[in-house]
N, C-alpha and C positions, 0 to 999 in steps of 0.2 A: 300842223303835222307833229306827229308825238313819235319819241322811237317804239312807244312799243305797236306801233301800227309792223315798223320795217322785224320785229322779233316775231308777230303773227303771222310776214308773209315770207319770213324765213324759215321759221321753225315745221311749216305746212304746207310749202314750199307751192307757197300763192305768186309764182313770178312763172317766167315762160325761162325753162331750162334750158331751150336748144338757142342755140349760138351765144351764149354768154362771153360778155367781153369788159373785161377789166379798163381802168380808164387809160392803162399805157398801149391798150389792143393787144392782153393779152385774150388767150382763151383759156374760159375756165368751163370746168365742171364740176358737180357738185355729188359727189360721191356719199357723204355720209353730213348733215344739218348740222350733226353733235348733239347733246344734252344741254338744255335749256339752263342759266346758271341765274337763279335767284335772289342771291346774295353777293356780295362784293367782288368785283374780280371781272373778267370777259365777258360776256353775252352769252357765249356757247364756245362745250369742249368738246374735245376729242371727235371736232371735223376732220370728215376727209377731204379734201380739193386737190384737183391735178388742174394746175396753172400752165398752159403750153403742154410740154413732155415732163415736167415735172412732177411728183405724186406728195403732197404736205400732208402732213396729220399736227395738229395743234387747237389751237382757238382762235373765235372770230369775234371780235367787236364791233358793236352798230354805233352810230348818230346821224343825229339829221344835217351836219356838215363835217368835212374831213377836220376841218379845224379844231372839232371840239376835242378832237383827240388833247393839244394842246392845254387847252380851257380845261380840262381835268388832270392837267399834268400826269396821263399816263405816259410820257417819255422818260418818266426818271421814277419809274411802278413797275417794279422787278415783276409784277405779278402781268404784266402786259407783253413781254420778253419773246412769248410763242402763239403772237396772234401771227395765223399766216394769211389771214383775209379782213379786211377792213370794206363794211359794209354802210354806204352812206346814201341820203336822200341829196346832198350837192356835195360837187368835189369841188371843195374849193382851193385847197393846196397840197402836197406832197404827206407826207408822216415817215419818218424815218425810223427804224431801229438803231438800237446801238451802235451797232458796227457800220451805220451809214446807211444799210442799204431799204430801198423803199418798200415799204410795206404794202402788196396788191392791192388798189380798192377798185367795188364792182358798185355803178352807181345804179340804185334799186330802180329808182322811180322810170328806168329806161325798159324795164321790166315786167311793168305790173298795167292790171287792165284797168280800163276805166272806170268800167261795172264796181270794182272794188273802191276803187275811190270815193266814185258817188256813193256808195252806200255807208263809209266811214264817213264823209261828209255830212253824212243825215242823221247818223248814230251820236256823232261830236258836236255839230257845227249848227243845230237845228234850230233859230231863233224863239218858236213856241213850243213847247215840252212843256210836261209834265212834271213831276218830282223827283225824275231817274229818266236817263237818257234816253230808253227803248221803252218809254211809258204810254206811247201810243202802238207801240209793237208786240211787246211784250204778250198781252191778251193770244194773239194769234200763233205764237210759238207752238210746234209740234207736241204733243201732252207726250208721248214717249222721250223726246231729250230733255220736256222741262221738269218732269218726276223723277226722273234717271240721277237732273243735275239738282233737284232737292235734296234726294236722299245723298248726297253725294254733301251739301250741303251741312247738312243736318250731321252728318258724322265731322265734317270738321268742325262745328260748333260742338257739339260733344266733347272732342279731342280738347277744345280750347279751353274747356270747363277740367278738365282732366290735370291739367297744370299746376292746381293749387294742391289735388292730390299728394302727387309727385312729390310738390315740396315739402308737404306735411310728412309722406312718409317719411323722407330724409331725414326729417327733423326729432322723428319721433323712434329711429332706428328701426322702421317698418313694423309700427303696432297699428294693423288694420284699424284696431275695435279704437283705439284711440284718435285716428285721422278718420273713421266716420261720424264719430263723436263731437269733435270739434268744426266738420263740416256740415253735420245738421244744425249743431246749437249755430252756426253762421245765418244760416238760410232760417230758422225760427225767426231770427230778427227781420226779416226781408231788408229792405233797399235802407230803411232810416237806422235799426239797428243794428245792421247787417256786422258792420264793423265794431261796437259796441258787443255785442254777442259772440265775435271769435274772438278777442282780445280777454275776453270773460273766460270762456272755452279753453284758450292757451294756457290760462292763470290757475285752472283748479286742476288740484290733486288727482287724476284721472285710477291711482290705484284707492285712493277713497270711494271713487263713483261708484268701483267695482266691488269694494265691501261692503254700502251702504245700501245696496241694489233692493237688500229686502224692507226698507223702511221709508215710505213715502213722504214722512214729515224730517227725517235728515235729509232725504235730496233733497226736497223744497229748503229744509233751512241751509244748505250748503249754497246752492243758486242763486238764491234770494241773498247770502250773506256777501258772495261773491260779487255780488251785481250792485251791493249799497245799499242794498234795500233795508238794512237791521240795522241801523247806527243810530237811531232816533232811543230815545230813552222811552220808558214804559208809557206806552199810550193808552192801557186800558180797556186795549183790543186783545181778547184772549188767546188766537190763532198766530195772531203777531207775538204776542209775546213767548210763547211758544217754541216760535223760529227761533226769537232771540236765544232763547235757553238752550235750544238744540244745537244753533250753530257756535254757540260760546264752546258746550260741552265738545264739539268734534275739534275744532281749533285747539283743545287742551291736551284731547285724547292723540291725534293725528301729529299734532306740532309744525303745524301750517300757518303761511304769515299770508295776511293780505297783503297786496300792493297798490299803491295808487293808479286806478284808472277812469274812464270816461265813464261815465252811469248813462244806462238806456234812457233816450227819448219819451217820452209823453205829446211832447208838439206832433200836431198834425197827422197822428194816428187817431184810426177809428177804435173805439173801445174793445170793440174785439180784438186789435194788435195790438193794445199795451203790453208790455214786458211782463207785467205780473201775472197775464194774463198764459202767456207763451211760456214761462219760464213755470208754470204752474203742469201744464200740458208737457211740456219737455219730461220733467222732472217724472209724472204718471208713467208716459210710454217708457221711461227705464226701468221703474218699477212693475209695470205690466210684461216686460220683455228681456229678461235675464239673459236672453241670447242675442239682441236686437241687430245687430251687423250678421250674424248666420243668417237669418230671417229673411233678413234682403237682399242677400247677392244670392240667396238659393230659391227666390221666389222667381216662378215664370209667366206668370201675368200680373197684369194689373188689380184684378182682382183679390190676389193674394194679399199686395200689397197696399189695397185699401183694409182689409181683416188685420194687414200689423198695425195700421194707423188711425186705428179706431178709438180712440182716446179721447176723455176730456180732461179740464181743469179740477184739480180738488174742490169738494163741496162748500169750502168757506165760498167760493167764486161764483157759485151759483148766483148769489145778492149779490157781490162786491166785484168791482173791477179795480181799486185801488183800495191801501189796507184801511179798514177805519171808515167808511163810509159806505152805509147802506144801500145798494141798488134793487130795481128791479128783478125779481124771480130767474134765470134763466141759465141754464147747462151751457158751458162753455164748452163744448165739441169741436175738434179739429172739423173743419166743410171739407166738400169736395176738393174744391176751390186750391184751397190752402196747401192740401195734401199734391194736388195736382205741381203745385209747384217743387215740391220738396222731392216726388219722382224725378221731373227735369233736372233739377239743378245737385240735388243730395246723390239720389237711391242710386240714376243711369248713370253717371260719370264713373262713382264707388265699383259699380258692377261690369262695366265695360276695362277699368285700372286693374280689379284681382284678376280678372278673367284674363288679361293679358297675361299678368302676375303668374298663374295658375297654367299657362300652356295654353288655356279653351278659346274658342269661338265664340263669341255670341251676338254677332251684329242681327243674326234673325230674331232672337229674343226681344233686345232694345228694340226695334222695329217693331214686335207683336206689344209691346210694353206701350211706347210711345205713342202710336198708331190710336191706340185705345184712349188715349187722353184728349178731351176738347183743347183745340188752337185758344192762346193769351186773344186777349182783347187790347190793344192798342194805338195810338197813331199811326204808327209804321203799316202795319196790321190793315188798317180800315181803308189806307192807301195803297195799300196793294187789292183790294176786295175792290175799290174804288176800277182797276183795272181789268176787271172780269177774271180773275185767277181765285180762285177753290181753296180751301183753307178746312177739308173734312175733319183735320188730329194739327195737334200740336207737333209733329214730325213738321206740315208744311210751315206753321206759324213759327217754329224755330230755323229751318231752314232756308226763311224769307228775312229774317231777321238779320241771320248772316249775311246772305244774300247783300243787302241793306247797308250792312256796316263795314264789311271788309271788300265790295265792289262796287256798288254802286254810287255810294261816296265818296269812294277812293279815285272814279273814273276808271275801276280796272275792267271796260268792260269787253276786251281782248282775252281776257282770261275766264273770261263766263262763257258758259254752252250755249244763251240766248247770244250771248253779241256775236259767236261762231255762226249760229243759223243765220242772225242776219247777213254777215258781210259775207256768207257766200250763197244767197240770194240769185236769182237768175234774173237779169235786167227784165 
């Protein structure tokens, strides 16, 4: 037994209402549930309960025994003061307030039907499963609550990605163009140099970026100088040396210092994501796009915003994936692929943050945005595909993801629209 089975069947008020009786025989009614409290403090406020001829308004706290009241030391937790209902699966001993007097408890389990039991019992307790509790159930879910609670999904994982925003504006006195700046150059790195690339991001002179916009061989040597890449003495490669000269000259001119930091990865990238390679790419799209933050939060499809992210790498790259060493023929172009990610993770969070920013609406846009992008390919992913559930856009593959990591690992599956279908279920 878990409390938030007894927070499910209170807040939805899964028990039988009429003749309710408290464990000293009182009679209660249940007038108003309260507001579910998520965070520290009671279970639920601003109930209403008339105890007898009495009418209380305060707050109600659950456990699965009266004692645990004790065992959390809410007796001497000012913030416990105006429980007027103490809600438990066994009563085991009295609880008192301050002033002595006992605090009503109504013991649930005298309350609730079987049907619900059993079906929490199958949800919990189910010896063979799958990789997630309702992983034999799951398939069968109504497609209007399980689409309903993707997109429902899908904007709290949005929201969650929105957070770094936030801080960045903070940090940056609210310069849009500069906290999208350092959240692309974040996600250019993906997963290895994810954190190598905004720590890079954070370190350069952002009102250089903004004056150098017309010369693609400074932003390259600015990036490149940034990220380590220019410390080597004359190698005899003409493009490299170059850099060298370019970024010596702007460091003279600008009166900017490097600082010690971590240098991008080469392990375990594919040569298409070497840094040199990305940071080449990066560097083109600023100089292809003198407005690049306008572009994107005013673009309204996908389409548009494959036409800003059409870029490749400078032409030394064409042969070369690192400096100084001759490769095979080939245009380094941003893929779909890549780009796909940088909507997720960059373009919708940026767009969904001004937009708040700005007064506007736009969850039907993200939606026409998202929608239009093929679902990640993953573990997570291919186990839930494994369950007969549809995955047309990345809207569901991010959605299931959440899904995934904030409930289904968590056990919270009382607070998901499937675990709702299941436990009210008709025997």
């Amino acid at each position: 037994m878990r409390e938030d089975l007894l927070h499910f069947i209170w807040k939805y008020k899964k028990l039988q209402l009429g003749n309710l009786k408290g464990s000293k025989n009182e009679v209660i009614q249940i007038l108003d549930v309260g507001s579910h409290n998520l965070l520290s403090g009671p279970d639920f406020f601003n109930a209403k309960i008339q105890i007898d001829e009495q009418l209380w308004a305060g707050t109600v706290e659950m456990h699965i025994k009266s004692s645990d009241w004790y065992a959390h030391n809410h007796e001497i937790d000012p913030n416990y003061q105006n429980v007027i209902l103490h809600v438990v699966w066994e009563d085991d001993c009295d609880v008192f307030r301050s002033d002595n007097t006992v605090i009503p408890t109504l013991v649930l389990r005298e309350y609730i039907s079987f049907s619900l039991l059993q079906e929490y019992q199958k949800l919990f307790y189910r010896k063979e499963r799958s990789f997630i509790n309702c992983g034999n159930e799951i398939g069968g879910t109504s497609g209007f609550v399980l689409q309903n609670w993707l997109e429902v999904l899908y904007f709290e994982r949005l929201e969650r990605k929105t957070d770094l925003v936030a801080q960045l504006l903070k940090a940056s006195n609210n310069d849009w163009e500069r906290v999208f700046f350092v959240l692309l150059f974040k996600n250019f790195g993906l997963k290895i140099n994810g954190e190598s690339f905004y720590e890079i991001a954070n370190r350069l002179p952002y009102p250089v970026v903004r004056k150098i916009q017309g010369s693609k061989l400074q932003m390259e040597s600015l990036f490149y100088g940034f990220a380590g890449f220019l410390d080597n003495d004359d190698t005899g490669d003409h493009y490299y040396n170059s850099l060298k000269k370019e970024f010596a000259f702007l460091k003279a001119k600008f009166h900017f210092l490097e600082t010690p930091h971590q240098k991008p990865e080469f392990f375990k990238l594919r040569p298409s994501n070497f840094p040199t390679i990305r940071l080449s790419q990066l560097a083109n799209l600023y100089v292809l796009h003198q407005n690049l933050f306008s572009k994107v939060v005013n673009a309204k499809s996908v389409e548009e915003l494959y036409l800003v992210f059409t870029v490749s790498a400078s032409e030394y790259w064409n042969n070369h994936y690192t400096f100084g060493k001759v490769s095979k023929n080939h245009v380094k172009i941003l893929t779909r692929k890549f780009v796909d990610l940088l909507i997720v993770n960059t373009v919708l969070p940026i767009k969904l943050s001004y937009a708040k920013h700005m007064g506007r609406d736009v969850p039907e846009e993200i939606i026409n945005i998202i929608s239009a992008i093929a679902p990640e390919s993953n573990t997570v992913i291919s186990k839930f595909k494994s369950l007969n559930l549809l995955f047309p856009s990345a809207k569901e593959s991010q959605a299931v993801i959440q899904l995934y990591n904030e409930y289904c690992t968590k056990n919270k599956c009382l607070q998901c629209a499937v675990g709702h279908q299941l436990l009210n279920r008709k025997p």
